[in-house]
VOVEX-420988 format. One record per residue: x, y, z of N, C-alpha, C in turn; chain. Coordinates in Angstrom, 1 decimal. Atoms other than C-alpha are relative to their C-alpha. Layout:
# residues N
   neast  nnorth     nup  caeast  canorth    caup   ceast  cnorth     cup  chain
       X       Y       Z       X        Y       Z       X       Y       Z      A
...
//
This chain:
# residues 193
   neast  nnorth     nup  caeast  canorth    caup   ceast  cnorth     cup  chain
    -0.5    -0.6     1.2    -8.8      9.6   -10.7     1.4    -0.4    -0.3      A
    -1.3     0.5    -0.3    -5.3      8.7   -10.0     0.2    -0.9    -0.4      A
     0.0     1.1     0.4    -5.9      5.6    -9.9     0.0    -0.7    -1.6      A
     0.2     0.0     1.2    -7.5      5.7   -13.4     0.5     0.0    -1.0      A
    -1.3     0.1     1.0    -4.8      7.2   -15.1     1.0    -0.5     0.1      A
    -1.0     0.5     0.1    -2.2      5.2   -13.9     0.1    -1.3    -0.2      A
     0.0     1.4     0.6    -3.6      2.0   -14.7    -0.3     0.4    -1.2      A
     0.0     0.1     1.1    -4.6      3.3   -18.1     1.8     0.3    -0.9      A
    -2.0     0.0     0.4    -0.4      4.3   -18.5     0.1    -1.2     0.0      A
    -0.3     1.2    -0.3     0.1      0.9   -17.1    -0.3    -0.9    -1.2      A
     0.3     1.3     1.3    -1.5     -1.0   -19.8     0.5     0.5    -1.2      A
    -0.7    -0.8     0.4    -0.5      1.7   -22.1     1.7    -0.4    -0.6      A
    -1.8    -0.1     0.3     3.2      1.5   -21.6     0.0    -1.8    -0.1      A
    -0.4     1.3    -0.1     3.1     -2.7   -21.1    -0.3    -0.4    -1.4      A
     0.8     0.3     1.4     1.1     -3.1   -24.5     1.1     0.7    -1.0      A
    -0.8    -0.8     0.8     3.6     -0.6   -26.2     1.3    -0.8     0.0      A
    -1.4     0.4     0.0     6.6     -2.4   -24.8     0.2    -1.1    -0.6      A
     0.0     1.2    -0.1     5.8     -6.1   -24.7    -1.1    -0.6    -1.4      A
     0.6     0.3     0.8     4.3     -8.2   -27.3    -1.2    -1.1     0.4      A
     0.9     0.6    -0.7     2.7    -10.8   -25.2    -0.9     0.6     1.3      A
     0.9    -0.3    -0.9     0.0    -10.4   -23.1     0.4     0.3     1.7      A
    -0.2    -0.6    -1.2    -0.1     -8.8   -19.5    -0.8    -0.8     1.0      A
     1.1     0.5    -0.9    -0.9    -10.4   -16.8    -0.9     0.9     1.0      A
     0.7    -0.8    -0.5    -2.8     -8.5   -14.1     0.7     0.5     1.3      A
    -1.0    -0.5    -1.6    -0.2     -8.6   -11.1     1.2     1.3    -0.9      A
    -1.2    -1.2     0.8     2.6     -6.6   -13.8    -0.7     0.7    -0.3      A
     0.6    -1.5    -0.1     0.0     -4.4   -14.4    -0.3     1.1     1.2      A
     0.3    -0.8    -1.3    -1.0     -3.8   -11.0     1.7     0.7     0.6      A
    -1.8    -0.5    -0.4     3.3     -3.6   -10.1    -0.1     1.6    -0.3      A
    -0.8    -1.3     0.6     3.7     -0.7   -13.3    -1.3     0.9     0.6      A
     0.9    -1.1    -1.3     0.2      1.0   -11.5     0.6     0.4     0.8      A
    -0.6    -0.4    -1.5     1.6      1.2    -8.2     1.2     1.0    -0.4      A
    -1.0    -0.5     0.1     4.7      2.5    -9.3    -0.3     1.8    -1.2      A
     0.4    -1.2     1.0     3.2      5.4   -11.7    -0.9     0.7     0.9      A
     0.5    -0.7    -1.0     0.8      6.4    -9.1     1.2     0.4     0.9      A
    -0.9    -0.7    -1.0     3.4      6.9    -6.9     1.0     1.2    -0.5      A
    -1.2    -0.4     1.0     5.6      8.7    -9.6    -1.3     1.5     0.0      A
     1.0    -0.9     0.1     2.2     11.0    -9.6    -0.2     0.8     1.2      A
     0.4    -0.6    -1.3     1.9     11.4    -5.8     0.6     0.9    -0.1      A
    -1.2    -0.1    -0.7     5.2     12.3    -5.7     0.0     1.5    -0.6      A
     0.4    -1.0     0.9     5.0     14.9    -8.8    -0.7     1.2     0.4      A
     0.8    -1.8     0.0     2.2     17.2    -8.5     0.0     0.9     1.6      A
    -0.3    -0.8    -1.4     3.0     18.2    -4.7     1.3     0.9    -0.9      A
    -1.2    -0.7     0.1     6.4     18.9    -6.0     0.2     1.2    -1.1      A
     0.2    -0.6     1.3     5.2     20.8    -9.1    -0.6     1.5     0.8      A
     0.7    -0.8    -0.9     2.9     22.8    -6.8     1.3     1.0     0.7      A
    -0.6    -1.3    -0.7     5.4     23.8    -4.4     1.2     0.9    -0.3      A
    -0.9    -0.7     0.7     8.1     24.6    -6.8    -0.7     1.1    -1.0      A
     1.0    -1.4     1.0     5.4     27.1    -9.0     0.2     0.8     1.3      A
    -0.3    -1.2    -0.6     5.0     28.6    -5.4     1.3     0.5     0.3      A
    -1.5    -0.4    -0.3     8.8     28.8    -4.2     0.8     1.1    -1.6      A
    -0.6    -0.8     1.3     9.5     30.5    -8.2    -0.9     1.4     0.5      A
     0.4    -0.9    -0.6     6.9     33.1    -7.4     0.3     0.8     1.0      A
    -0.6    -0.7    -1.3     8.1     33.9    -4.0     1.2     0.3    -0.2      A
    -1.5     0.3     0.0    11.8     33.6    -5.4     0.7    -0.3     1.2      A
    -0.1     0.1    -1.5    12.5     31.3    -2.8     0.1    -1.6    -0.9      A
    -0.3     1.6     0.6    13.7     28.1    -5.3     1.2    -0.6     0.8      A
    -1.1     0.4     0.1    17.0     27.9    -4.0    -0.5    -0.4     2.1      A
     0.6     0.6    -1.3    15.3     27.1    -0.2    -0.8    -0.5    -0.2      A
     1.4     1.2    -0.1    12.5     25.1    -1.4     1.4    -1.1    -0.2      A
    -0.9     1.1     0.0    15.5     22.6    -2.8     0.7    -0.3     1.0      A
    -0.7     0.5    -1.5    17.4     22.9     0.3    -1.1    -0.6     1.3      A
     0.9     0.9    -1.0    14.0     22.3     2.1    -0.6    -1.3     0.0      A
     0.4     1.0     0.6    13.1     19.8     0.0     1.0    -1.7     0.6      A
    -1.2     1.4    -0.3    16.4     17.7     0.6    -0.2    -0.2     1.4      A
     0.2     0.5    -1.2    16.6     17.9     3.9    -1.3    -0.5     1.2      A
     1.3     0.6    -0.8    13.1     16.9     4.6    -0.4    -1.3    -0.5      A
    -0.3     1.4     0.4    13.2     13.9     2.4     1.0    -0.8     0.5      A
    -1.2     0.2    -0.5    16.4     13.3     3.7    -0.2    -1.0     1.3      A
     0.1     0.4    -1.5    15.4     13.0     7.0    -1.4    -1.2     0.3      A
     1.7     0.6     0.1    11.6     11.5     6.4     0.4    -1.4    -0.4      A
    -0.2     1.2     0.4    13.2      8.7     4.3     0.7    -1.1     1.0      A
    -0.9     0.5    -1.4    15.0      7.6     7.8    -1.2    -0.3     0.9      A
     0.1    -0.2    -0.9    12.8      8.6    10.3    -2.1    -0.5    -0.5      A
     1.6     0.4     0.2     8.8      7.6     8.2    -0.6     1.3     0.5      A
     1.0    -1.2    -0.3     6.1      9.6     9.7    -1.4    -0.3    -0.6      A
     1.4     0.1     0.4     2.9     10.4     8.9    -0.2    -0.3    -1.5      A
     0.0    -0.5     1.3     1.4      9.6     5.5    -2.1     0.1     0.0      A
     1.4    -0.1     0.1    -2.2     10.0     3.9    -0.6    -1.1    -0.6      A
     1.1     1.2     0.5    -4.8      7.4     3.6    -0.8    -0.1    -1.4      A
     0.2     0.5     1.7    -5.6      8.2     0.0     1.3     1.5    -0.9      A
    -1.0    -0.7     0.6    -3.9     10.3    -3.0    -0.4     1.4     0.0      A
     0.5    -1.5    -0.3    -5.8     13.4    -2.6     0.4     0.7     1.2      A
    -0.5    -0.7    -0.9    -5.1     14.0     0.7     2.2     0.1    -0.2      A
    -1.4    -0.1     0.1    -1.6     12.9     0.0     0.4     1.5    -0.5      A
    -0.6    -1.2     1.3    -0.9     15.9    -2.5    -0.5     0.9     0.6      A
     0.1    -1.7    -0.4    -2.9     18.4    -0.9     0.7     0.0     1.3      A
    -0.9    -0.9    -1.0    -1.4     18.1     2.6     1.9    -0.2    -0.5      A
    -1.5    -0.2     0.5     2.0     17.8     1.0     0.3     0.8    -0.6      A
     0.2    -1.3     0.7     1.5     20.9    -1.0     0.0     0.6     1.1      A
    -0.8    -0.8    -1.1     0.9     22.4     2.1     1.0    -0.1     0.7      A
    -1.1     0.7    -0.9     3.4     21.1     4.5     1.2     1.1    -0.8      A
    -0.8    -0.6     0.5     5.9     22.6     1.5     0.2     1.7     0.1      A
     0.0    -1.4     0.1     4.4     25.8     1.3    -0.5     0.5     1.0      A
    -0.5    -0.2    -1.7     4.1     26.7     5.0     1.1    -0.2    -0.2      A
    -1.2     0.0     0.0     7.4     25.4     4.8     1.1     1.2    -0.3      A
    -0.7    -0.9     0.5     8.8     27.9     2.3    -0.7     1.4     0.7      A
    -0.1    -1.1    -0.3     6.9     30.8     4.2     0.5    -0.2     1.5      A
    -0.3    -0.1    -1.2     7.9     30.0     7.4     1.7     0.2     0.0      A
    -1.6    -0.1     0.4    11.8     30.0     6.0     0.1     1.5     0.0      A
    -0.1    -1.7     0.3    11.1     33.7     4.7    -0.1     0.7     1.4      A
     0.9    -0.9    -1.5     9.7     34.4     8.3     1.4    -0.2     1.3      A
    -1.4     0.7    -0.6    12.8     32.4     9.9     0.9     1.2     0.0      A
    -1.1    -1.2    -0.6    15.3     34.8    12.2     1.1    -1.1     0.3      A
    -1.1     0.9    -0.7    18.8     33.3    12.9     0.2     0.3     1.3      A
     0.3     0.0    -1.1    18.1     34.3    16.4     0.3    -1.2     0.6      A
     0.3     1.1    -0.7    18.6     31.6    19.3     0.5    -1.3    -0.9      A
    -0.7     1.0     1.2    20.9     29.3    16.4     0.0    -1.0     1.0      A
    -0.1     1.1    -0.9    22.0     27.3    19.5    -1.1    -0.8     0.8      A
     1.0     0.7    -0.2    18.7     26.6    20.9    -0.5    -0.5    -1.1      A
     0.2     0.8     1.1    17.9     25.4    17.4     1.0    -0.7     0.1      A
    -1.0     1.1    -0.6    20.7     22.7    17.3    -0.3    -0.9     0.9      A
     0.5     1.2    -1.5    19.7     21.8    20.8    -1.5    -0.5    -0.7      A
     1.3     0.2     0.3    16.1     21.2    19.4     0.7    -0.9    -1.0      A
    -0.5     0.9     1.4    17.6     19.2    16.0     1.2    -1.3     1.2      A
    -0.5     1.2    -0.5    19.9     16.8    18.4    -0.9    -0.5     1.0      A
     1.3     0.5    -1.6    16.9     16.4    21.2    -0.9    -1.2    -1.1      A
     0.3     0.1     0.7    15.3     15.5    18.1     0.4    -1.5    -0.7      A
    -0.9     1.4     0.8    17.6     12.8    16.3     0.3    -0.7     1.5      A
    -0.7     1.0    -1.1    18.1     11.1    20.2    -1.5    -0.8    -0.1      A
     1.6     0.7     0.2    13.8     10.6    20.0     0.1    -0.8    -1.0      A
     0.3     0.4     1.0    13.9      9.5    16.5     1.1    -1.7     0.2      A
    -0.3     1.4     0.3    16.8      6.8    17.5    -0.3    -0.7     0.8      A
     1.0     0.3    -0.7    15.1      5.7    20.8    -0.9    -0.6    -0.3      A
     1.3     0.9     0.6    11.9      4.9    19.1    -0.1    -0.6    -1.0      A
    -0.3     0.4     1.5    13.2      4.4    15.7    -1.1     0.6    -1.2      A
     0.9    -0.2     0.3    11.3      4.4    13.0    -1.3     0.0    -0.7      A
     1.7     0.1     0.0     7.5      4.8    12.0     0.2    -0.6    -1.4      A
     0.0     1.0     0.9     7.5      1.9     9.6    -1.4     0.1     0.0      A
     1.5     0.3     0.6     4.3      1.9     7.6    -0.3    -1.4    -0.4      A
     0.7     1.4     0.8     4.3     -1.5     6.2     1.3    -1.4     0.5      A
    -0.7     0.6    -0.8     5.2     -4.0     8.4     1.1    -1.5    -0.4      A
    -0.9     0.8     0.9     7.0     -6.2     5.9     1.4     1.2    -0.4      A
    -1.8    -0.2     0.1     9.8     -3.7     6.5     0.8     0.4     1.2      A
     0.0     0.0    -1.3     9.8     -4.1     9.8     2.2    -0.4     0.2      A
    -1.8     0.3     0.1    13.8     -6.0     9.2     0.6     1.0    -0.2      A
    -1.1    -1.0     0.5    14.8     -2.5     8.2     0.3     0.8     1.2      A
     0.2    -1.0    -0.9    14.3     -0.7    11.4     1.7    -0.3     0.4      A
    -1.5    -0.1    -0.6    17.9     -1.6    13.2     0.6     0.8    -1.2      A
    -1.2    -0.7     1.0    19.7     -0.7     9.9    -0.4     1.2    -0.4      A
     0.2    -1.6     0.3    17.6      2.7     9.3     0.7     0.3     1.5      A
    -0.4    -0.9    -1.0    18.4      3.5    12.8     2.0    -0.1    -0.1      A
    -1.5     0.2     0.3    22.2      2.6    12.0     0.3     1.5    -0.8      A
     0.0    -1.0     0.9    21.7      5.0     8.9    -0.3     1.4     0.8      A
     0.7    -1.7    -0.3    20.0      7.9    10.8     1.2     0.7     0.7      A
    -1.5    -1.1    -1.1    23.5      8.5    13.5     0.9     0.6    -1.5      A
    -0.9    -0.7     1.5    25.3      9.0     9.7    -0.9     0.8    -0.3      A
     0.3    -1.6     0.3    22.7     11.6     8.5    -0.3     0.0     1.3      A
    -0.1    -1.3    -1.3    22.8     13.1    11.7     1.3     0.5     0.0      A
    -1.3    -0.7     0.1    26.2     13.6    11.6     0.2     1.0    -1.1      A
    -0.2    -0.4     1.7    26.0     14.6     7.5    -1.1     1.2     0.6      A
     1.3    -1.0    -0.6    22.7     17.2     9.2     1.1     0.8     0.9      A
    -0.7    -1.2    -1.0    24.7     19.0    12.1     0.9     0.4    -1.2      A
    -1.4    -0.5     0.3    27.7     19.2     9.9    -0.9     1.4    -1.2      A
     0.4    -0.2     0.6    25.4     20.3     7.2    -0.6     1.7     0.2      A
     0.6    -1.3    -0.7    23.8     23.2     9.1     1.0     1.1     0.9      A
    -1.4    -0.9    -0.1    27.2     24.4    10.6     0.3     0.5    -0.8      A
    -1.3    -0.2     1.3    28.5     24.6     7.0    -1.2     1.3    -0.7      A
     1.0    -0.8     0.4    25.0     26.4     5.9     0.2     1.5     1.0      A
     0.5    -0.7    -1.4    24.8     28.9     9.2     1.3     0.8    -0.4      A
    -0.8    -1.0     0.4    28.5     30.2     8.3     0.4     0.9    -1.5      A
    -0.2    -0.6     1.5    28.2     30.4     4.4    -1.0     1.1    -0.4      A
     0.7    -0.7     0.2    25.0     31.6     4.3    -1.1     0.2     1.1      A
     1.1     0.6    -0.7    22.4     32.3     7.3    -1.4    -0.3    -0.4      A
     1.6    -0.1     0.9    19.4     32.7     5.0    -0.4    -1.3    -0.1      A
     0.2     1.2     0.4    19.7     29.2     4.0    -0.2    -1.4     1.1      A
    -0.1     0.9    -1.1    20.6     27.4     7.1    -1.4    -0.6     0.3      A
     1.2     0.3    -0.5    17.0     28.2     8.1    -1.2    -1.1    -0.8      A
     0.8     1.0     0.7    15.2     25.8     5.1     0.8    -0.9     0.5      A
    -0.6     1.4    -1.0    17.5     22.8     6.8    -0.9    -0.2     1.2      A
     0.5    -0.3    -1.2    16.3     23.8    10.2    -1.6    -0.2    -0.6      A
     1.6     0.3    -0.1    12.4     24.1     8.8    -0.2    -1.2    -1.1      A
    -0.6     1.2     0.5    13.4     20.9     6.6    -0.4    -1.1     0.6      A
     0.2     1.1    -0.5    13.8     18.9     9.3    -0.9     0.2     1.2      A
     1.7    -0.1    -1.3    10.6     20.4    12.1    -1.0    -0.6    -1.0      A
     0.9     0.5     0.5     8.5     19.5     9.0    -0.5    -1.8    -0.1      A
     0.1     1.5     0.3     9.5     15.8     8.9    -0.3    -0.5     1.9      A
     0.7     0.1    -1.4     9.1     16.2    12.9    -0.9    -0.2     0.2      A
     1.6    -0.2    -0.2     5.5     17.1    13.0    -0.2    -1.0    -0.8      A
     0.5     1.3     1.1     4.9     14.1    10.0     0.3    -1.2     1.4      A
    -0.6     0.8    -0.5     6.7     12.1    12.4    -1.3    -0.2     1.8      A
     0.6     0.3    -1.7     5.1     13.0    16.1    -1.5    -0.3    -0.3      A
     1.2     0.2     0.5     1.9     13.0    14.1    -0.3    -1.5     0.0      A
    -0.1     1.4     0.1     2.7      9.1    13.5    -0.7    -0.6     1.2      A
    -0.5     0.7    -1.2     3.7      8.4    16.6    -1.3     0.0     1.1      A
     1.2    -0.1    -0.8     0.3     10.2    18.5    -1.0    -1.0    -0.6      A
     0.7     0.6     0.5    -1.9      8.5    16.0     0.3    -1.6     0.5      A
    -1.1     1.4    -1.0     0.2      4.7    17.3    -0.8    -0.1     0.8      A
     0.1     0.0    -1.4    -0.2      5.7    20.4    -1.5     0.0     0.7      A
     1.2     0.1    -0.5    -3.7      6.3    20.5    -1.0    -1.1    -0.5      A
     0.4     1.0     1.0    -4.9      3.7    18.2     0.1    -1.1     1.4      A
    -0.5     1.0    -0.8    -3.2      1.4    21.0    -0.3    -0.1     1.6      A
     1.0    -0.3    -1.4    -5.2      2.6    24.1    -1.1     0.0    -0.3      A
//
């Protein structure tokens, strides 16, 4: 279905813009890129209806950053079509936002220790590169990840004294891009035995 409607946009928008004909690779390009614009979308539509409901907008965005944040560094799991994409990323969000509401600032320093135990794995193994034509990027994400790591602790100190409520979507921010991540890594691992 996805698919459907984003090559009918695709031809759509290229036919509206251009006067000459299309070939079938810039169609397939403006597809790829509108499906993705769609993946990306209705998760995020989803879990921002539920976070308004809950009144719990201002930790979905803070969960949101810091889990992209960290995911766009570190990869992880993804889904093998667009359906699953959206629905487990709908969830993932919204677990997310109840597990924030549920979140005690209890044990702050064993959190920390868990978030730097965390970023020493992710630079160790690096990271879960999906598409092995970006295999060149791995040294320089791992370059990138010791800077947000630094821009993450500092980030969660600065959260944790201003406000503790909030600290905790950082903290369940970046376990969610964990679990995407160890998820990767078991799936690898077992694929390779």
């Amino acid at each position: 279905m996805i698919e459907y409607i984003s090559r009918l946009l695709a031809k759509l928008l290229y036919d509206y813009n251009n006067n000459e004909r299309a070939s079938c690779e810039e169609i397939d390009i403006l597809q790829y890129g509108i499906e993705c614009i769609i993946n990306i979308l209705i998760p995020l539509i989803i879990i921002f209806i539920y976070a308004f409901f809950s009144h719990s907008t201002i930790e979905m965005f803070i969960w949101l950053f810091s889990f992209l944040l960290l995911r766009n560094f570190i990869g992880g799991y993804h889904a093998s079509s667009h359906i699953r994409c959206i629905v487990l990323s709908s969830i993932v969000g919204i677990l997310s936002i109840i597990l924030i509401s549920h979140m005690s600032t209890e044990l702050f320093i064993f959190k920390i220790i868990i978030i730097v135990l965390l970023f020493i794995v992710f630079l160790v193994i690096g990271p879960m590169i999906q598409d092995e034509s970006y295999k060149y990027m791995q040294q320089s994400l791992r370059q990138k990840a010791i800077g947000t790591f630094v821009i993450y602790i500092a980030s969660i100190l600065l959260l944790f004294f201003l406000n503790l409520h909030y600290w905790a979507s950082l903290y369940i921010g970046t376990i969610s891009a964990c679990v995407l991540y160890i998820i990767e890594f078991l799936i690898r691992k077992y694929k390779s035995i």
